[in-house]
C-alpha positions, 0 to 999 in steps of 0.5 A: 262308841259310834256305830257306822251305817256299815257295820264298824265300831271304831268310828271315834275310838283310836287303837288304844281306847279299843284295846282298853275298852276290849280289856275291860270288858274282858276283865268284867266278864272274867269277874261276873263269871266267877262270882256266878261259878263261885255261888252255883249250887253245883259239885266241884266237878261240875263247876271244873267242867263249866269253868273248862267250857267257858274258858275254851268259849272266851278263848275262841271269841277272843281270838276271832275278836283279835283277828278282826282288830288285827285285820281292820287295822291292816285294811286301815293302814292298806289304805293310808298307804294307797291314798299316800301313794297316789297323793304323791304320784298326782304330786309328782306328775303335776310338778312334771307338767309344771317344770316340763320335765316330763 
């Protein structure tokens, strides 16, 4: 994972590799999570309870993280397409100049 001078982790890490990172952490945390329920020393309300907190907690920021996928990679293709625009605008025009069609 590289880390950009502004903030952004996707540096050398594709769409796939991101999603695949994302869900393994996901996993791992899921899993450390109910090792760490499964051997509390608590009643099974109390556990219910904290399950139901944690779950609700991991929702949210799952949510929030796939909003900042979604919208980093909307910018991204925003952007391509512009560059993509104005490449063939420049295109275009020169081949104006250069033929004198325009």
């Amino acid at each position: 994972m590289v880390f950009q001078p502004d903030g952004e982790i996707m540096g050398n890490l594709d769409q796939d590799q991101l999603v695949g990172f994302l869900a393994g952490l996901l996993l791992g945390t899921l899993i450390g999570a109910t090792a760490a329920v499964l051997t509390a020393p608590e009643s099974g309300k109390k556990t219910r309870k904290r399950i139901g907190k944690a779950a609700t907690g991991t929702r949210k920021r799952l949510g929030k993280t796939a909003v900042e996928i979604r919208k980093t990679t909307g910018d991204r293709w925003d952007d391509l397409a512009e560059d993509v625009k104005e490449r063939v605008d420049d295109a275009v025009s020169g081949a104006r100049k250069r033929f004198g069609s325009g």
